[in-house]
N, CA, C and O atoms as CSV, one atom per row, in Angstrom:
chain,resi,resn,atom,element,x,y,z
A,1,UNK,N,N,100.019,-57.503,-13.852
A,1,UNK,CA,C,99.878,-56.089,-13.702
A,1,UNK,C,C,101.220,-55.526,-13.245
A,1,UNK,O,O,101.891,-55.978,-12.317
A,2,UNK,N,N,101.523,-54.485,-14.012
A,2,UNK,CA,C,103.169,-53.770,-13.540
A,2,UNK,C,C,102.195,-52.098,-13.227
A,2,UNK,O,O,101.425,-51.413,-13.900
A,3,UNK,N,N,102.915,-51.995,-11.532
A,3,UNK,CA,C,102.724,-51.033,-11.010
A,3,UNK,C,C,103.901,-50.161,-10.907
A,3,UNK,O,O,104.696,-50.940,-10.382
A,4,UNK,N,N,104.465,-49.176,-11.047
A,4,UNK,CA,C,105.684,-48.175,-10.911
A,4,UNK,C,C,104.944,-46.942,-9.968
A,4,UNK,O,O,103.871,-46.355,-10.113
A,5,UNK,N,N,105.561,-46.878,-9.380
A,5,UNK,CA,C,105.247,-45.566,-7.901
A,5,UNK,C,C,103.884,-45.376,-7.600
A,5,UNK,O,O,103.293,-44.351,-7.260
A,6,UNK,N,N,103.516,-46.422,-7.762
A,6,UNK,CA,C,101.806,-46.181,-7.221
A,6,UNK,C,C,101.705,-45.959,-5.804
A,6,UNK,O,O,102.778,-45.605,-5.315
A,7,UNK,N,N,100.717,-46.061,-4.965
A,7,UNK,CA,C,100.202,-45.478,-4.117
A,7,UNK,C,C,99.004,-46.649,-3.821
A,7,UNK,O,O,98.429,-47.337,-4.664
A,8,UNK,N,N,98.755,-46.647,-1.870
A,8,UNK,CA,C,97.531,-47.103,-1.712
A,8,UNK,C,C,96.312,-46.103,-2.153
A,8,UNK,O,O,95.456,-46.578,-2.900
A,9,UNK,N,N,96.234,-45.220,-1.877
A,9,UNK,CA,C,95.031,-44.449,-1.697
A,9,UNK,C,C,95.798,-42.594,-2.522
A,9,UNK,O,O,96.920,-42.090,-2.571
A,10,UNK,N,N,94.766,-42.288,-2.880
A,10,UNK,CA,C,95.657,-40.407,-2.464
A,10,UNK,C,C,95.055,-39.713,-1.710
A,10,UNK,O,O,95.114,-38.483,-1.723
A,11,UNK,N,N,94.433,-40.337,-0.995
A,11,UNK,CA,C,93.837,-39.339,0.515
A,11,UNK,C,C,95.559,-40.030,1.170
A,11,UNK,O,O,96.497,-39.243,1.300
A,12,UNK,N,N,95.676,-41.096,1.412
A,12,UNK,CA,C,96.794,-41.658,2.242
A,12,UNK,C,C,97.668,-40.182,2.178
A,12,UNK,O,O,97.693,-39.410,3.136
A,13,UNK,N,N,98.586,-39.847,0.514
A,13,UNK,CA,C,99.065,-39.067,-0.075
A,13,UNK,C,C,98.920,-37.817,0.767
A,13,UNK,O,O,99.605,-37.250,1.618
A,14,UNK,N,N,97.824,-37.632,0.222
A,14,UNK,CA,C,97.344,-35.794,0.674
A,14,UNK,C,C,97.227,-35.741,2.014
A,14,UNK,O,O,97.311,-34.683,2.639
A,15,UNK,N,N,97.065,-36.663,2.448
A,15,UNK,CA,C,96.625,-36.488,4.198
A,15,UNK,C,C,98.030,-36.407,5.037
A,15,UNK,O,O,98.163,-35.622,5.975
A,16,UNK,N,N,99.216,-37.427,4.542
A,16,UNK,CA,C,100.472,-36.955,4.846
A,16,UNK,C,C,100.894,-36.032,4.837
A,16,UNK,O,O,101.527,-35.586,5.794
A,17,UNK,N,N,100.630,-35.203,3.391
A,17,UNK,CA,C,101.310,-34.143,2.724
A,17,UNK,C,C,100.852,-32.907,3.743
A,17,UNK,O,O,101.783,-32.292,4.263
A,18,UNK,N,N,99.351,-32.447,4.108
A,18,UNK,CA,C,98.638,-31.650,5.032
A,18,UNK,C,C,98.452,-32.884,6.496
A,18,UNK,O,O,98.463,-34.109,6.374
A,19,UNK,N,N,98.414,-32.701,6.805
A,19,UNK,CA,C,98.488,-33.455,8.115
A,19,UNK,C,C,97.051,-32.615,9.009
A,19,UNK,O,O,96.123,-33.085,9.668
A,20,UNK,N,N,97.278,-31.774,8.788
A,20,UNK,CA,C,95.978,-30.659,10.035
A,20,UNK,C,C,94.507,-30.824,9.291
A,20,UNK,O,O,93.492,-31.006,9.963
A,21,UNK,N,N,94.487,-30.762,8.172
A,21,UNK,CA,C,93.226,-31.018,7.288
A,21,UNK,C,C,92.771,-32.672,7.129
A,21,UNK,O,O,93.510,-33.654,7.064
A,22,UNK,N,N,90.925,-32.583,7.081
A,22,UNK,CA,C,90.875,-33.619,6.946
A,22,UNK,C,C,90.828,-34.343,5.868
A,22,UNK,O,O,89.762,-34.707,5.370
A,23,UNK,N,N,92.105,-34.661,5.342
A,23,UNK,CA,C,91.950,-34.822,3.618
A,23,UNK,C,C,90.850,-35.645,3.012
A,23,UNK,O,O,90.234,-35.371,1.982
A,24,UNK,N,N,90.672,-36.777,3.853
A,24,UNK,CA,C,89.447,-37.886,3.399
A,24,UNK,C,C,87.814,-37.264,2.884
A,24,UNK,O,O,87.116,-37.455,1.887
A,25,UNK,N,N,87.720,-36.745,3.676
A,25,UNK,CA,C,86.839,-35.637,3.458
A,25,UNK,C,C,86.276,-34.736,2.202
A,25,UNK,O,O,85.139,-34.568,1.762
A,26,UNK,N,N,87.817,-34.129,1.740
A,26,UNK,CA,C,88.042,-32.811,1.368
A,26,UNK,C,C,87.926,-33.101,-0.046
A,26,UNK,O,O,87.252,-32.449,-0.843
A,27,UNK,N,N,88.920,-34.547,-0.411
A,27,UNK,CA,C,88.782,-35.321,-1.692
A,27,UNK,C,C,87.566,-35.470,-2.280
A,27,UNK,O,O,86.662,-35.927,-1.581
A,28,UNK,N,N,87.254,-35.071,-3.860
A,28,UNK,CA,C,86.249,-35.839,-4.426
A,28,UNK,C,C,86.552,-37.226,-5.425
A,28,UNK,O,O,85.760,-38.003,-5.959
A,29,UNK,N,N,87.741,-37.185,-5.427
A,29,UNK,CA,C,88.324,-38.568,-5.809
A,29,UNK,C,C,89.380,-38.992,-5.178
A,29,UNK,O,O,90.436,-38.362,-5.229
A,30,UNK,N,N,89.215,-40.362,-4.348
A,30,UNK,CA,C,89.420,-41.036,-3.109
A,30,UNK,C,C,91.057,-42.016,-4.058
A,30,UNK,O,O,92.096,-42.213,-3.428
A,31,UNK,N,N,90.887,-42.482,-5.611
A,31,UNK,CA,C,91.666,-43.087,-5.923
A,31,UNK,C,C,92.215,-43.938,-4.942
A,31,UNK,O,O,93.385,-43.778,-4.596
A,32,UNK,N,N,91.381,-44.986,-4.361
A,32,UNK,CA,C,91.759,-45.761,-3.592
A,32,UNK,C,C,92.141,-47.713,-4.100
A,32,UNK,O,O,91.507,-48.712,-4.438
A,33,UNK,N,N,93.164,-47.414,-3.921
A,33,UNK,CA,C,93.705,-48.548,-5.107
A,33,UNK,C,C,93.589,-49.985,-4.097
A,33,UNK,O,O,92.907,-50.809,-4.706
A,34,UNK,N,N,93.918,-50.372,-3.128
A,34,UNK,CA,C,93.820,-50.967,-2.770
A,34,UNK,C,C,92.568,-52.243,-2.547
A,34,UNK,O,O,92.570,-53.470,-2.452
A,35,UNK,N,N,91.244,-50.816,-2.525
A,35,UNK,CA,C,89.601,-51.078,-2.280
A,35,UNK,C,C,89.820,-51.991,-4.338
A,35,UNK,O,O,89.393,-53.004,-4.893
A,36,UNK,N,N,90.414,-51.208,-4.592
A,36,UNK,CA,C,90.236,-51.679,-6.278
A,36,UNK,C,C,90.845,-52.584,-6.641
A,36,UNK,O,O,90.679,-53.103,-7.745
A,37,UNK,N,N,91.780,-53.010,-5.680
A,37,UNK,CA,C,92.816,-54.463,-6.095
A,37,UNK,C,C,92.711,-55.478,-4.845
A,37,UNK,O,O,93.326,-56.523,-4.633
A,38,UNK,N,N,91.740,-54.826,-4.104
A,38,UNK,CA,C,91.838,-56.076,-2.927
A,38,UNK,C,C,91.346,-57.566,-3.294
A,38,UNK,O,O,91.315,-58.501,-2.494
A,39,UNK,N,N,90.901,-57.627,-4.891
A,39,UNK,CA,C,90.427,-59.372,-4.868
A,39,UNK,C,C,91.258,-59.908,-6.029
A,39,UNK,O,O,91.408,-61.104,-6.278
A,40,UNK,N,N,91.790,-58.873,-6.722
A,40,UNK,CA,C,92.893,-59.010,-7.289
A,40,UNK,C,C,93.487,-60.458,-7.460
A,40,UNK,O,O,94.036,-60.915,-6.457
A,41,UNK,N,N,93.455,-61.265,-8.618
A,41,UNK,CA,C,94.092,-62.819,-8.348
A,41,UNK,C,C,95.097,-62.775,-9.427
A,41,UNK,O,O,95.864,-63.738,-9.421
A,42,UNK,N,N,95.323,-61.710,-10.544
A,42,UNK,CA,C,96.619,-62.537,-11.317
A,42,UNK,C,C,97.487,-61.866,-10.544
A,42,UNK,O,O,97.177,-61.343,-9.473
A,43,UNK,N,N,98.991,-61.844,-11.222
A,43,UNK,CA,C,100.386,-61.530,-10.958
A,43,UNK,C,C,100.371,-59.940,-11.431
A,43,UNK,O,O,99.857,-59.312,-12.357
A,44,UNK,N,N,101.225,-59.628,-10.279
A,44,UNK,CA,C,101.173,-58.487,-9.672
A,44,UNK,C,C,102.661,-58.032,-9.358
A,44,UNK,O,O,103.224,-58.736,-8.520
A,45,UNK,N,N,103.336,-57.067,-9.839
A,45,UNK,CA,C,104.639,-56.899,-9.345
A,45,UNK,C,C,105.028,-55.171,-9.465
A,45,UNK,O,O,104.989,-54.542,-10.522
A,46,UNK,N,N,105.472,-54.494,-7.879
A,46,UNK,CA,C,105.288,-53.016,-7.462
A,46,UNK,C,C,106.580,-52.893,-7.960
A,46,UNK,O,O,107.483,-53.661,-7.628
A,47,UNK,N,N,106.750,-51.760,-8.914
A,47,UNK,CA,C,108.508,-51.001,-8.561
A,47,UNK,C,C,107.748,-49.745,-7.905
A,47,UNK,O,O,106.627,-49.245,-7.996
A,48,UNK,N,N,109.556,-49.360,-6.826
A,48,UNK,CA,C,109.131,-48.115,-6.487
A,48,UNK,C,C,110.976,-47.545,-6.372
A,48,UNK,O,O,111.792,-48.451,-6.200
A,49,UNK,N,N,111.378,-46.453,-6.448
A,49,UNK,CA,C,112.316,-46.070,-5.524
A,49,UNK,C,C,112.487,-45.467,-4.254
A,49,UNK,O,O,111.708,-44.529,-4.088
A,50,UNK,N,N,113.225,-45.685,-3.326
A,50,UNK,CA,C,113.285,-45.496,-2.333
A,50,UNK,C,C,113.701,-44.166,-1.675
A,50,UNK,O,O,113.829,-44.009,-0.460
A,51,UNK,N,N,113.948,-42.986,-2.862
A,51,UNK,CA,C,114.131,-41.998,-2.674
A,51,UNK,C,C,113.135,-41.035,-3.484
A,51,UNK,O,O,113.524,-39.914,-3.811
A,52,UNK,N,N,111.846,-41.485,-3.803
A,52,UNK,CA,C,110.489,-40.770,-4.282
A,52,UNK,C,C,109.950,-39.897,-3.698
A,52,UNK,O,O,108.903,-40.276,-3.173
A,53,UNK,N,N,110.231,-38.696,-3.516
A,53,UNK,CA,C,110.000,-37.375,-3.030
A,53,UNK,C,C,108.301,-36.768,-3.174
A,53,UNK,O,O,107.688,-36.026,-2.407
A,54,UNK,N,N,107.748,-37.573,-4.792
A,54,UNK,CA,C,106.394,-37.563,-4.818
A,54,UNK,C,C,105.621,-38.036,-4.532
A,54,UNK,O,O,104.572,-37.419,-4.719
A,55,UNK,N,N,105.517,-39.199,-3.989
A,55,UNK,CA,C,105.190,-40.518,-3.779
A,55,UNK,C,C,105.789,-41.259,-2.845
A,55,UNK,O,O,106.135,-42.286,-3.428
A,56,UNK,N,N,106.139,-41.326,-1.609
A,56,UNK,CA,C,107.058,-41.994,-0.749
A,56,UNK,C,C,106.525,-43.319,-0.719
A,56,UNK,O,O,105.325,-43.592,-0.679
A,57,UNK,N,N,107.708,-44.327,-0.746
A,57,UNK,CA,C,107.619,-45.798,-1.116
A,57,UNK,C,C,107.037,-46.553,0.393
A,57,UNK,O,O,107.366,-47.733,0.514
A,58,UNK,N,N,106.518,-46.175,1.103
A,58,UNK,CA,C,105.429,-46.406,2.192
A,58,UNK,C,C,103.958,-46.360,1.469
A,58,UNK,O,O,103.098,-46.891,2.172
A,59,UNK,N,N,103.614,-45.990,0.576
A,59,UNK,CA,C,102.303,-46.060,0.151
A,59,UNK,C,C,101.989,-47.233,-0.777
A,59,UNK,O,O,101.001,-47.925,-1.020
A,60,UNK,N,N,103.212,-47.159,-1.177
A,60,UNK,CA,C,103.153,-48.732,-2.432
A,60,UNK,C,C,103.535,-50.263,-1.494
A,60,UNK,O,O,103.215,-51.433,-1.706
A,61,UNK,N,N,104.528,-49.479,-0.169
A,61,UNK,CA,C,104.342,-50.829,0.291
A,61,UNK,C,C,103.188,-51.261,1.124
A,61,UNK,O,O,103.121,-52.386,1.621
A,62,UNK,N,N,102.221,-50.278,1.274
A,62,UNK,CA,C,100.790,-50.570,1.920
A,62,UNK,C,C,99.701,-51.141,1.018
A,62,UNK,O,O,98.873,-51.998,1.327
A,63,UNK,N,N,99.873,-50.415,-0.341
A,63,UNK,CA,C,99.353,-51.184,-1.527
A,63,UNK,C,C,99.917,-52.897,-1.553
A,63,UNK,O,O,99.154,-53.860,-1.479
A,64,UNK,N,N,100.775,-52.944,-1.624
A,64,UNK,CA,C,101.443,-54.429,-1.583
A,64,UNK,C,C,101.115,-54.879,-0.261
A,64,UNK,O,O,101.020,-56.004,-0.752
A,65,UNK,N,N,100.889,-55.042,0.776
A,65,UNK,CA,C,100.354,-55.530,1.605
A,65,UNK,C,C,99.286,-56.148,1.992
A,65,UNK,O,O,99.126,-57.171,2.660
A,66,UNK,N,N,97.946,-54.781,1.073
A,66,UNK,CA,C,96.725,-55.319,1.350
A,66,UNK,C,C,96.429,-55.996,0.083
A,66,UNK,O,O,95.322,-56.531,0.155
A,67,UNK,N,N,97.011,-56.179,-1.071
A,67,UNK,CA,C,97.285,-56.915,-1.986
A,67,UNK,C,C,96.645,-58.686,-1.739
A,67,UNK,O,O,97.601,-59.416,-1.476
A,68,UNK,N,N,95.824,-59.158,-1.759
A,68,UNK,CA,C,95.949,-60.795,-1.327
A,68,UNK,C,C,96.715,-62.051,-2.022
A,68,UNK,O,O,97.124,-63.120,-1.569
A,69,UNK,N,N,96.731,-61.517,-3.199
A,69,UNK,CA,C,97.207,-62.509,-4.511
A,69,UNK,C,C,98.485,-63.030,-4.017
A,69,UNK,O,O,99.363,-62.316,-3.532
A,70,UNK,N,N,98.551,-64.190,-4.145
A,70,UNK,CA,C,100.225,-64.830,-3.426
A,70,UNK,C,C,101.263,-64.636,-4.942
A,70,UNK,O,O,102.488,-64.582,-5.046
A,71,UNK,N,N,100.550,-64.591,-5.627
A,71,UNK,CA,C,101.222,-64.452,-7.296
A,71,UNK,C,C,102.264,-62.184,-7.176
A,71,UNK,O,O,102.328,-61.379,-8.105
A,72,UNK,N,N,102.798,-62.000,-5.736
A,72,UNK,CA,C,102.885,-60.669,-6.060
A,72,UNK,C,C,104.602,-60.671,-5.662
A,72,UNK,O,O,105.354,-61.494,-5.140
A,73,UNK,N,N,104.749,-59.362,-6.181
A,73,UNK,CA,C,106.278,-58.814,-5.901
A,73,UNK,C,C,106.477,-57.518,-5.956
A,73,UNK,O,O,105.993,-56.674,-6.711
A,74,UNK,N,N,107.611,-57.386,-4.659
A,74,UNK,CA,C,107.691,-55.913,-4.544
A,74,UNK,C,C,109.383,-55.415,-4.726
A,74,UNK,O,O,110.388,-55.745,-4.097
A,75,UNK,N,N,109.245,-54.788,-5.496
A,75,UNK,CA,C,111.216,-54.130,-6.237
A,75,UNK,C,C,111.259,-52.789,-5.158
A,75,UNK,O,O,110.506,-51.963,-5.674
A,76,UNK,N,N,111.676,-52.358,-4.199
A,76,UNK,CA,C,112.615,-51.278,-3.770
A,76,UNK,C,C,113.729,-51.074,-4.524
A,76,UNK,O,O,114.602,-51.935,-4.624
A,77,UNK,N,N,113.798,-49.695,-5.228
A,77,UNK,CA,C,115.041,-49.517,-5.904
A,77,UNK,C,C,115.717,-48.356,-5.401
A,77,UNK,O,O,115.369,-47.175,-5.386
A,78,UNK,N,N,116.789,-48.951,-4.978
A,78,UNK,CA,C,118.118,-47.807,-3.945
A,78,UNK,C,C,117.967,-46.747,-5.048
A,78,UNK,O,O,117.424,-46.936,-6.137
A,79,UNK,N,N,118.595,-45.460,-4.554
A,79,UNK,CA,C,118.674,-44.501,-4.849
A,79,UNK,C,C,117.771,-43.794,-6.147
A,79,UNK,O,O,118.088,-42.801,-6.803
A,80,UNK,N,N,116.621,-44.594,-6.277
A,80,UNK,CA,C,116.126,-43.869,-7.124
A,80,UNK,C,C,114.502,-43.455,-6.785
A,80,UNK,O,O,113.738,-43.989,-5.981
A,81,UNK,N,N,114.216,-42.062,-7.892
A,81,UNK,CA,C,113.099,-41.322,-7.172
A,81,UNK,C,C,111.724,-41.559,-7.919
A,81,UNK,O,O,111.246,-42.671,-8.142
A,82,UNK,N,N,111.107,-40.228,-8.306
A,82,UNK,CA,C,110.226,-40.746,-8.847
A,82,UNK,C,C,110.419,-40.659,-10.497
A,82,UNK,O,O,109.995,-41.368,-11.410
A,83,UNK,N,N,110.902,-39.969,-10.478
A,83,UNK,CA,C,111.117,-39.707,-12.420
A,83,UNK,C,C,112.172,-40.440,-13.090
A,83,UNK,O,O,112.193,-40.710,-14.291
A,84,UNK,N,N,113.466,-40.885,-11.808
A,84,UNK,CA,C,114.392,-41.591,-12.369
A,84,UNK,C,C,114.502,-42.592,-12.613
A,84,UNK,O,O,115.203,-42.900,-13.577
A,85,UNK,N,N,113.791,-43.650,-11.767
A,85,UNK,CA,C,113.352,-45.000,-11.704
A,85,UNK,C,C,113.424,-46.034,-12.623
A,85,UNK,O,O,113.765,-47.152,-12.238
A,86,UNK,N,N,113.044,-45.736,-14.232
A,86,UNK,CA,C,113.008,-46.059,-15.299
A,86,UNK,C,C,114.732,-46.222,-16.077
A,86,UNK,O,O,115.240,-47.008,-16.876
A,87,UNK,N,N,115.212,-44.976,-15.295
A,87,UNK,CA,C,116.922,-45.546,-15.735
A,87,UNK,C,C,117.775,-46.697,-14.786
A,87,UNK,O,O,118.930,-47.055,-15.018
A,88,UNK,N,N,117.259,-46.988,-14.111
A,88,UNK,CA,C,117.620,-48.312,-13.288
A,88,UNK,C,C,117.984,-49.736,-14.176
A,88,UNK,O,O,117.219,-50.207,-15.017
A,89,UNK,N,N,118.995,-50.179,-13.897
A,89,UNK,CA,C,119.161,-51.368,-14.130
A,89,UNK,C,C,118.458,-52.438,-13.991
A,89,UNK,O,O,118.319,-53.474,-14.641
A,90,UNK,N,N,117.881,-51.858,-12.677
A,90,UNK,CA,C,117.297,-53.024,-12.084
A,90,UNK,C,C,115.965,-53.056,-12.158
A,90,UNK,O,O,115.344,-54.114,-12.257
A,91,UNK,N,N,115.365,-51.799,-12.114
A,91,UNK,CA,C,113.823,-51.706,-12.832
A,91,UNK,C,C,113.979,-52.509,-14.188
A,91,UNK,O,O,113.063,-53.332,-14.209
A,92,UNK,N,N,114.876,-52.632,-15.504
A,92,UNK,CA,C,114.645,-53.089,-16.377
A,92,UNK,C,C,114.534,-54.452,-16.432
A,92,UNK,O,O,113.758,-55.081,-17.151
A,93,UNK,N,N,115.809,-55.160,-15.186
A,93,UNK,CA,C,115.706,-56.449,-15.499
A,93,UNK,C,C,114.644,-57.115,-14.628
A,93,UNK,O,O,114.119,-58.204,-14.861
A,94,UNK,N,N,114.434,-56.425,-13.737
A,94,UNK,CA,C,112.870,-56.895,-13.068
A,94,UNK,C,C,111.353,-56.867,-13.676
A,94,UNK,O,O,110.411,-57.602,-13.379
A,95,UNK,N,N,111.407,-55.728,-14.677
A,95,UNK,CA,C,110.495,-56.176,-15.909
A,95,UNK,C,C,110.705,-56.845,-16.639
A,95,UNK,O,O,109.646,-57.318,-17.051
A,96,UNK,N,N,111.832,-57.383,-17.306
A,96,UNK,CA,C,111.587,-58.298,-18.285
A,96,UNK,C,C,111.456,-60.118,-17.624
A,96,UNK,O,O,110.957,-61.122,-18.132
A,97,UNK,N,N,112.143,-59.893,-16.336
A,97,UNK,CA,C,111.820,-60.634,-15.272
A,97,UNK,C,C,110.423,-61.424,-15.471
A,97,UNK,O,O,110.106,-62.543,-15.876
A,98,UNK,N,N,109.769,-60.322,-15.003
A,98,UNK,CA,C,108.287,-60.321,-14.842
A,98,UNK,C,C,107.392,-60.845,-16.290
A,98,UNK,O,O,106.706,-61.856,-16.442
A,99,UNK,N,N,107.615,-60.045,-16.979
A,99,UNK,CA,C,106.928,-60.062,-18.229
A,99,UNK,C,C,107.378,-62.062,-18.693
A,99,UNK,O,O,106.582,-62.993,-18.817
A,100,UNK,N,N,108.362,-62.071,-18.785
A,100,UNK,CA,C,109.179,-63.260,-19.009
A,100,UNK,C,C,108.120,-64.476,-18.434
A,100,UNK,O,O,107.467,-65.309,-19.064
A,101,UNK,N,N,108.213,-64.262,-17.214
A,101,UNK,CA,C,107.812,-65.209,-15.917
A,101,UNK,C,C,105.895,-65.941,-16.168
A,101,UNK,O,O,105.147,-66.919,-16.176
A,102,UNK,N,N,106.074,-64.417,-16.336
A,102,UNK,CA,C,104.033,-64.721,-17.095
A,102,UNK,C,C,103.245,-64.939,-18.149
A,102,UNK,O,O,102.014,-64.902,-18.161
A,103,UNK,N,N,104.082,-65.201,-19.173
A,103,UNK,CA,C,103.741,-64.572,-20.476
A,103,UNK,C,C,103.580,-66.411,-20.980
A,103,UNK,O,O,102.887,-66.952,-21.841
A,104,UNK,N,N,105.052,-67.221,-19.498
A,104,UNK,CA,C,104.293,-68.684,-19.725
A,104,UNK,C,C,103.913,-69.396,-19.509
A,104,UNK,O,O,103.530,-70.180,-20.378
């Protein structure tokens, strides 16, 4: 599974974003990824950049955390955000990385 700027939850998201409201609540879709990947057993590998203004790379590394699969990996990519990510060098060679790695 290739994840790019995902997120644990988007209450996590929205509840940052408003802080005074109770976002958990307020949501009728919880998109809680974690509850959905917590038994998760193949290979698993997060890109994110570290300058994601939509998405701050604290949510993907909480996703990767509660993650159990020992088969996982997580890419921080310097200076990039959420839309740019894809022009990275290093996003590319960490996918073909990946893809490479599993495919035998």
């Amino acid at each position: 599974m290739i994840l790019v700027s995902s997120f644990s939850s988007l209450a996590d998201i929205v509840q940052s974003k408003y802080i005074i409201y109770p976002a958990s609540i307020l949501l009728r879709e919880k998109y809680n990824n974690v509850k959905w990947l917590q038994n998760f057993e193949g290979n698993v590998i997060i890109l994110h950049g570290n300058n994601d203004q939509l998405i701050p790379h604290r949510f993907s590394q909480k996703l990767f955390n509660e993650i159990t699969t020992e088969k996982k990996e997580y890419v921080l990519i310097s200076g990039k955000g959420h839309n740019d990510i894809w022009n990275s060098s290093i996003f590319r060679e960490k996918l073909v990385e990946f893809i490479s790695r599993v495919q035998s």
